[in-house]
PDB file as gemmi writes it, atoms N, CA and C in Angstrom:
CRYST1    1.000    1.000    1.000  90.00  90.00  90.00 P 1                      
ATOM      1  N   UNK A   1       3.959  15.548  -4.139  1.00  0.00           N  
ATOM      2  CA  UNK A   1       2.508  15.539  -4.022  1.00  0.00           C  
ATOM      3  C   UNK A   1       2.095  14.523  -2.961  1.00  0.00           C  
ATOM      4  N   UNK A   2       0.897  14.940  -1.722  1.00  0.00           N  
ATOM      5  CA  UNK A   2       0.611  13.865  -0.954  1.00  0.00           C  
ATOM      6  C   UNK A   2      -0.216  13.088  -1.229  1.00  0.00           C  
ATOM      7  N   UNK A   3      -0.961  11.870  -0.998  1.00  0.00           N  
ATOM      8  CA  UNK A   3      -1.646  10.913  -1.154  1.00  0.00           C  
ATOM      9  C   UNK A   3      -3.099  12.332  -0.808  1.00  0.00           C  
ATOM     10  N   UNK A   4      -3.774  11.873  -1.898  1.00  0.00           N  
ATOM     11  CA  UNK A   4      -5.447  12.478  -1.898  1.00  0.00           C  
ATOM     12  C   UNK A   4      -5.903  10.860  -2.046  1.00  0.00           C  
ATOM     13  N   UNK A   5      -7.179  10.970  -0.619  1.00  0.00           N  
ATOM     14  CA  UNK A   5      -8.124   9.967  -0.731  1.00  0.00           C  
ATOM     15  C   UNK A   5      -9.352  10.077  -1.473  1.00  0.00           C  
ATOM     16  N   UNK A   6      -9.705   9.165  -2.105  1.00  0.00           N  
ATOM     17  CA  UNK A   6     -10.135   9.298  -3.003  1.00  0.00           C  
ATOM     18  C   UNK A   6     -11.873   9.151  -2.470  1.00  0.00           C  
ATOM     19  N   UNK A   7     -11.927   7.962  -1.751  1.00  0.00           N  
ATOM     20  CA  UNK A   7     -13.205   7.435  -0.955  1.00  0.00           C  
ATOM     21  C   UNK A   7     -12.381   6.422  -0.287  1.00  0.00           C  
ATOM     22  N   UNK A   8     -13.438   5.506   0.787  1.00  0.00           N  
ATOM     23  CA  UNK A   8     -12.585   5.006   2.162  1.00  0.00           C  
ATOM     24  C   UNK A   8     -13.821   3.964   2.137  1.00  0.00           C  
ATOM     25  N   UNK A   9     -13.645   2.652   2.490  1.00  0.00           N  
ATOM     26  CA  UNK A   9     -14.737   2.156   3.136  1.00  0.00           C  
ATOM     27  C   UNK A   9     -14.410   1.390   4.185  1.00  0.00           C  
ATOM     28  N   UNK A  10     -15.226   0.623   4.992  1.00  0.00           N  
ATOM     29  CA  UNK A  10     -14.758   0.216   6.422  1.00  0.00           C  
ATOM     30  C   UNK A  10     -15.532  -0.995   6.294  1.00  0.00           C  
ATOM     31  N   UNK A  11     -14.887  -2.242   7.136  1.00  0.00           N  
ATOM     32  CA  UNK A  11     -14.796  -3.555   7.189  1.00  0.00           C  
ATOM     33  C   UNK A  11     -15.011  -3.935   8.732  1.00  0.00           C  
ATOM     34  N   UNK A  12     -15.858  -4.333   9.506  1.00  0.00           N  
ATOM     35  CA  UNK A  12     -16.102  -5.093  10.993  1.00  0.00           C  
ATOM     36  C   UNK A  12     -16.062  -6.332  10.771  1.00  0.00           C  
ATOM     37  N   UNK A  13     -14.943  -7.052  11.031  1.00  0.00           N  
ATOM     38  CA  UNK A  13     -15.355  -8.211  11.417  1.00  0.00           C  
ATOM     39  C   UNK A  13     -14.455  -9.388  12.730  1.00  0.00           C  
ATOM     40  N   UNK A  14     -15.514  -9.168  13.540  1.00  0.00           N  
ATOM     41  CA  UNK A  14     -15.057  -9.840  15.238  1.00  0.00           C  
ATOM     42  C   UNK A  14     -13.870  -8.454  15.773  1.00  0.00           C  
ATOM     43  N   UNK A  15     -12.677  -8.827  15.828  1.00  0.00           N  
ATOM     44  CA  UNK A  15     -11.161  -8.730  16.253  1.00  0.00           C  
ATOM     45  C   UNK A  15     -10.900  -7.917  15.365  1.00  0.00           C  
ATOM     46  N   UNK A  16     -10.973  -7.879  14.194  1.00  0.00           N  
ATOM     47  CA  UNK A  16     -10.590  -7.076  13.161  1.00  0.00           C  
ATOM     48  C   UNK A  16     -11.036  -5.896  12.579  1.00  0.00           C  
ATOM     49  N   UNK A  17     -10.260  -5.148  11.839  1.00  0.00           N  
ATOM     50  CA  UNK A  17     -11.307  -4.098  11.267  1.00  0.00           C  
ATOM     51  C   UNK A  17     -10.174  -3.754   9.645  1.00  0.00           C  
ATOM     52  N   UNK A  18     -10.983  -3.359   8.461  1.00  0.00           N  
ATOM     53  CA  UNK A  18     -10.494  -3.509   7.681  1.00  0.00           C  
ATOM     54  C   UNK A  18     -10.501  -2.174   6.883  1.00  0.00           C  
ATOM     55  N   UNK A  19      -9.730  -1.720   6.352  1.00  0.00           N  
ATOM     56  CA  UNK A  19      -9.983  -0.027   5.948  1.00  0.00           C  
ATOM     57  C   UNK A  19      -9.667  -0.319   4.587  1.00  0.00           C  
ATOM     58  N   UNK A  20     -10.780  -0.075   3.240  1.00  0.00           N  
ATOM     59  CA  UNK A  20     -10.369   0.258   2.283  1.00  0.00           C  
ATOM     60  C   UNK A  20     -10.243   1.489   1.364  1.00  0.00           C  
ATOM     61  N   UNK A  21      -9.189   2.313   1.209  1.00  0.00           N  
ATOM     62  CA  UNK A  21      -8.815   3.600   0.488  1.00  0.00           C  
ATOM     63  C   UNK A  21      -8.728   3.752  -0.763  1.00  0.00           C  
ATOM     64  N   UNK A  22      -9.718   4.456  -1.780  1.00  0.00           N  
ATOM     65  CA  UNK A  22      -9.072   4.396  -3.299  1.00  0.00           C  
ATOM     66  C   UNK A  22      -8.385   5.937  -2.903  1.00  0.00           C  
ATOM     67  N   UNK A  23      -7.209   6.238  -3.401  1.00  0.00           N  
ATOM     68  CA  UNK A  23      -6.148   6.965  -2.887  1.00  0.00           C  
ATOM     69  C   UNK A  23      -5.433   7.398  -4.750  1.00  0.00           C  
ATOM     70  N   UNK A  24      -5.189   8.570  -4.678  1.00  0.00           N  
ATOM     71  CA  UNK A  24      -4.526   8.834  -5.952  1.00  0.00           C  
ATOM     72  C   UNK A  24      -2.876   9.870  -4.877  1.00  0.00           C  
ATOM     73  N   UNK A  25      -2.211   9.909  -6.126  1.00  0.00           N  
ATOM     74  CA  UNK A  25      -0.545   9.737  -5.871  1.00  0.00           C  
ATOM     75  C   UNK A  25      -0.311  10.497  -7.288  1.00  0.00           C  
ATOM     76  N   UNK A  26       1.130  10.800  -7.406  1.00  0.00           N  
ATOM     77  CA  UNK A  26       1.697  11.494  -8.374  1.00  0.00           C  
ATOM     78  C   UNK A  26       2.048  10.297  -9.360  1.00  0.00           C  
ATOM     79  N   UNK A  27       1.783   9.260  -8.933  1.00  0.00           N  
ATOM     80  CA  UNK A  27       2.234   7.926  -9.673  1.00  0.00           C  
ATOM     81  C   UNK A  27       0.355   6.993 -10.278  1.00  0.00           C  
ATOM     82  N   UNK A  28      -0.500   7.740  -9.813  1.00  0.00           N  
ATOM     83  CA  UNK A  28      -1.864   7.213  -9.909  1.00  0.00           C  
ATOM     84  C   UNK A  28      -2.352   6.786  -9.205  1.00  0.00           C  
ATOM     85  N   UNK A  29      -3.268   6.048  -9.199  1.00  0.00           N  
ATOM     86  CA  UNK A  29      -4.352   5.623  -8.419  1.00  0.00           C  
ATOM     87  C   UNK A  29      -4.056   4.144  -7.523  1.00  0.00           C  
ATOM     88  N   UNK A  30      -4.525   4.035  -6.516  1.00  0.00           N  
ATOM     89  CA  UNK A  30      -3.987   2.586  -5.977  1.00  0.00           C  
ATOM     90  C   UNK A  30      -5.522   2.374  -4.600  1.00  0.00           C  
ATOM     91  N   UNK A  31      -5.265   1.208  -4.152  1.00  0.00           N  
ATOM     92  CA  UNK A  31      -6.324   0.896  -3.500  1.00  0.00           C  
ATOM     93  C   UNK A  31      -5.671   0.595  -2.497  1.00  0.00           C  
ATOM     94  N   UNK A  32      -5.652   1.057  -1.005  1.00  0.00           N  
ATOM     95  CA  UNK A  32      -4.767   0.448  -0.222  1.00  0.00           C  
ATOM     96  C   UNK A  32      -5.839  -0.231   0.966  1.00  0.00           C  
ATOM     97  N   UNK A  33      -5.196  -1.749   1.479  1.00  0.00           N  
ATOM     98  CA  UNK A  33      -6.168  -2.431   2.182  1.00  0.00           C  
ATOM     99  C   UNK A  33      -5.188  -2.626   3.254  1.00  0.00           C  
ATOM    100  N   UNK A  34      -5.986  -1.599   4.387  1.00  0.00           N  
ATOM    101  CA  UNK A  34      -5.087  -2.054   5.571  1.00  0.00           C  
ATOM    102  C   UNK A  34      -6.227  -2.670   6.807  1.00  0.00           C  
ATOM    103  N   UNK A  35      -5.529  -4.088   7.414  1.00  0.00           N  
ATOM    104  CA  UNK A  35      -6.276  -4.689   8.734  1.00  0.00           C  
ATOM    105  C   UNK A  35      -5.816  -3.975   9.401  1.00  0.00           C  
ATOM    106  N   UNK A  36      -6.430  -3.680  10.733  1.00  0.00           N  
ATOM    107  CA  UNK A  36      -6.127  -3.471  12.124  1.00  0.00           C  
ATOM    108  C   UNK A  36      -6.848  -4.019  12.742  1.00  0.00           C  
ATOM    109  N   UNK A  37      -5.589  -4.688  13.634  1.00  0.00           N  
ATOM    110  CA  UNK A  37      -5.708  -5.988  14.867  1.00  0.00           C  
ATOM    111  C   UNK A  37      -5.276  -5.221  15.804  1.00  0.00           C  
ATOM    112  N   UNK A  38      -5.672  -5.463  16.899  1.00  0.00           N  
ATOM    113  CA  UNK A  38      -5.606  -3.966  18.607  1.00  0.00           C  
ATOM    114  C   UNK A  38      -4.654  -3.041  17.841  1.00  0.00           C  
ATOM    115  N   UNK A  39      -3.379  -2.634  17.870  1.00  0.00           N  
ATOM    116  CA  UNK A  39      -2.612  -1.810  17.541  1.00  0.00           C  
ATOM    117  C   UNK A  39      -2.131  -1.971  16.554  1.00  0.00           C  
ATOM    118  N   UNK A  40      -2.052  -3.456  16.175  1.00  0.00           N  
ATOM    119  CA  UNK A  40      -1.201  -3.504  14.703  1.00  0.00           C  
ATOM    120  C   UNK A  40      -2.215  -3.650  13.348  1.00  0.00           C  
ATOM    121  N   UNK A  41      -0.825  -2.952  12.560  1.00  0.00           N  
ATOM    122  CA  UNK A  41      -1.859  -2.450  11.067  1.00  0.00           C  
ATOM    123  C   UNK A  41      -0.260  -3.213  10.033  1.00  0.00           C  
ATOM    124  N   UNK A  42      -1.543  -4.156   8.860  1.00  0.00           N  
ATOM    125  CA  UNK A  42      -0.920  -4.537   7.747  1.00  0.00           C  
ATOM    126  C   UNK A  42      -1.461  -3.379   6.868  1.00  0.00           C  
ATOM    127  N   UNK A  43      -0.805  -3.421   5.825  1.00  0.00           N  
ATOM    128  CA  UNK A  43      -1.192  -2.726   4.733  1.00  0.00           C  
ATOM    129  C   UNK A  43      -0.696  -3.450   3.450  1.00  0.00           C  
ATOM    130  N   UNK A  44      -1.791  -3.508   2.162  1.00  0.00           N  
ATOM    131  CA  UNK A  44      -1.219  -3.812   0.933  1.00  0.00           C  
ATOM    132  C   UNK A  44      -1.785  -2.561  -0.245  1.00  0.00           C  
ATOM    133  N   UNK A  45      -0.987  -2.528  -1.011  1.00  0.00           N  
ATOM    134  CA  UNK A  45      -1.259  -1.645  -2.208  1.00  0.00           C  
ATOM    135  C   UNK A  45      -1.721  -2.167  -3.458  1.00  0.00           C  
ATOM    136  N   UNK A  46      -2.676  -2.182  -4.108  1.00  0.00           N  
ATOM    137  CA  UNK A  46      -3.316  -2.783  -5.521  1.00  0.00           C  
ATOM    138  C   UNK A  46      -3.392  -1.549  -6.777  1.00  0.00           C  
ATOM    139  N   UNK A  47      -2.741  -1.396  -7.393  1.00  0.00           N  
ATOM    140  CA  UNK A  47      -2.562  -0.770  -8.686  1.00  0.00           C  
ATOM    141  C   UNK A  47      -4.278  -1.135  -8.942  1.00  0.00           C  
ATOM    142  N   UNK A  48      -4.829   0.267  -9.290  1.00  0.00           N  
ATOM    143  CA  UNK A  48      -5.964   0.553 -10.127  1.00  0.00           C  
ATOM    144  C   UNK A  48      -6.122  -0.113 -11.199  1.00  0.00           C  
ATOM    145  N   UNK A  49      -5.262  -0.267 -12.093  1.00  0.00           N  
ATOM    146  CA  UNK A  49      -5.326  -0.890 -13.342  1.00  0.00           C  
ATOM    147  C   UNK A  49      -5.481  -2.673 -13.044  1.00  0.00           C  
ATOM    148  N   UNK A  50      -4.879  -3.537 -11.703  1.00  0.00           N  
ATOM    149  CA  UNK A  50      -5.397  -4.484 -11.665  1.00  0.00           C  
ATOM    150  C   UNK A  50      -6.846  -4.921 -10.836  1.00  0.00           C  
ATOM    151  N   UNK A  51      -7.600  -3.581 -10.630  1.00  0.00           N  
ATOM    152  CA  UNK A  51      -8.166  -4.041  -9.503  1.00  0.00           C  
ATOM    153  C   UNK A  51      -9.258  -5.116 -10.435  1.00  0.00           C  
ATOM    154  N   UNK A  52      -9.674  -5.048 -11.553  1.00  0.00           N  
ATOM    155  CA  UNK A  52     -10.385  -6.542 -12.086  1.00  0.00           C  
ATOM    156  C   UNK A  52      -9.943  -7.729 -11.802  1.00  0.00           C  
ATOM    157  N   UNK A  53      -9.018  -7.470 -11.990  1.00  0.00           N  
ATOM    158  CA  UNK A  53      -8.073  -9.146 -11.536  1.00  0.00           C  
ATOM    159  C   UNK A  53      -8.317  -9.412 -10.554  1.00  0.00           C  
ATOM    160  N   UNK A  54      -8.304  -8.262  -9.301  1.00  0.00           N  
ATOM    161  CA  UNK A  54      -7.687  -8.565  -7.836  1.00  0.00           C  
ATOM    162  C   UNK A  54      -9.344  -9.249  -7.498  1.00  0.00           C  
ATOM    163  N   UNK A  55     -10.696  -7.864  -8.000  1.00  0.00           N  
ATOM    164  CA  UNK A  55     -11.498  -8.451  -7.689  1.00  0.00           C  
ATOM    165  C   UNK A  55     -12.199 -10.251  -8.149  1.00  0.00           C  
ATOM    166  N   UNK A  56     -11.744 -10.122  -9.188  1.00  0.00           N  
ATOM    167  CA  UNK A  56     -11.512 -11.538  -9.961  1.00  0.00           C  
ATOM    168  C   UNK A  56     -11.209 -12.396  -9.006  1.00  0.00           C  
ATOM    169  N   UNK A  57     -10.029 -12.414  -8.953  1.00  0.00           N  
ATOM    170  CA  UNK A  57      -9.542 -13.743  -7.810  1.00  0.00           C  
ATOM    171  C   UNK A  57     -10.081 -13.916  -6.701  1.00  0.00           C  
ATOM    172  N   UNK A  58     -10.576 -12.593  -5.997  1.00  0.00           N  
ATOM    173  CA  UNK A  58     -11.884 -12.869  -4.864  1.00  0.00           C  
ATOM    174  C   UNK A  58     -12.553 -13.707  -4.799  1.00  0.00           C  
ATOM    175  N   UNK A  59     -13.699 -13.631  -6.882  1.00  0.00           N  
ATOM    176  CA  UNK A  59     -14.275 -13.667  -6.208  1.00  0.00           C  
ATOM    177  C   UNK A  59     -14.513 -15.715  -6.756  1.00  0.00           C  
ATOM    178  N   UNK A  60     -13.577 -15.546  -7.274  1.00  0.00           N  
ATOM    179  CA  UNK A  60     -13.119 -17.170  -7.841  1.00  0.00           C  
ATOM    180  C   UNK A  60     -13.187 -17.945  -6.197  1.00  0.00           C  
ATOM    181  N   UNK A  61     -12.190 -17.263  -5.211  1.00  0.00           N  
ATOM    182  CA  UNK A  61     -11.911 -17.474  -4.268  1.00  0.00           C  
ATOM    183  C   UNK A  61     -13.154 -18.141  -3.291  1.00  0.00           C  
ATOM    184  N   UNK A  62     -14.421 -17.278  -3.073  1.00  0.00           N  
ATOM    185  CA  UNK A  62     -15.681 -16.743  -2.822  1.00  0.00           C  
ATOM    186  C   UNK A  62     -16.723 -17.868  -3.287  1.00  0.00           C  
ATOM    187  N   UNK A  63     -16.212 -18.738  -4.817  1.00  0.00           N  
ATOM    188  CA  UNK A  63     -17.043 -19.283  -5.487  1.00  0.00           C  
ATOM    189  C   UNK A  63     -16.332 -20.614  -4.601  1.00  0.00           C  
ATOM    190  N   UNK A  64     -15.402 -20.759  -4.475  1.00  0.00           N  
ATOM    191  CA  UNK A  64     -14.779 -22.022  -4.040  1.00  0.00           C  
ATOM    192  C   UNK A  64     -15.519 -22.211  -2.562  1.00  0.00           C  
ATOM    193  N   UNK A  65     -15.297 -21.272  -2.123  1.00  0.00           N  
ATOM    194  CA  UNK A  65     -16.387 -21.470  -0.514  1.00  0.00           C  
ATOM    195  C   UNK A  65     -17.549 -22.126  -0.267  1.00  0.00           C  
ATOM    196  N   UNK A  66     -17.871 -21.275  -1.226  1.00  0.00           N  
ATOM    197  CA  UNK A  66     -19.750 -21.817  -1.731  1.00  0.00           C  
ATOM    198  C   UNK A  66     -19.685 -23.433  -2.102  1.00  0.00           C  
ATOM    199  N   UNK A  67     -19.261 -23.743  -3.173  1.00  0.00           N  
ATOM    200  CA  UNK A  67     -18.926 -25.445  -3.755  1.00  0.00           C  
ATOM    201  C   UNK A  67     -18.653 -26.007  -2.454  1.00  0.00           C  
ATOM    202  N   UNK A  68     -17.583 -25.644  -1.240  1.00  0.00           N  
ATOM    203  CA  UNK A  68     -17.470 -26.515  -0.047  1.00  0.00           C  
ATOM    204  C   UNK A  68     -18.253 -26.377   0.794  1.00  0.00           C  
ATOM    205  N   UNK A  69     -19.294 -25.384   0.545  1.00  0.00           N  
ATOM    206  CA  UNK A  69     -20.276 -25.418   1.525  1.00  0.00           C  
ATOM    207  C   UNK A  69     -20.453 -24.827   2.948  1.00  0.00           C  
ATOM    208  N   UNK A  70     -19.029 -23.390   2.725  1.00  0.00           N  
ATOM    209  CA  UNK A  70     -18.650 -22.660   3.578  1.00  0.00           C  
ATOM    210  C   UNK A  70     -19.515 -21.950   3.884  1.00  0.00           C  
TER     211      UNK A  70                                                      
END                                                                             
């Protein structure tokens, strides 16, 4: 079975550009976050079932900014 996208959203920022995919698989659902920098592309995969967490740690992350006054 091939990867069906599920929805896609898109990320600008400067140099970068950021693609996020909710994507289902014969194995389930996953969120894949890939940068692209001129030609090169990272990619990571987040299991559906953690995406609370993942967004969690964001946004812990997010809160720490704020306190320094980022």
């Amino acid at each position: 079975m091939e990867d069906d996208i599920i929805c896609t959203e898109k990320i600008i920022a400067e140099r970068k550009t950021f693609f996020l995919d909710l994507k289902q698989n014969a194995r389930g659902k996953v969120v894949r976050i890939t940068e692209k920098v001129s030609s090169n592309r990272d990619r990571i995969m987040v299991p559906a079932e953690i995406l609370d967490d993942f967004i969690s740690a964001l946004q812990d992350i997010r809160e720490t900014l704020k306190q320094q006054g980022e």
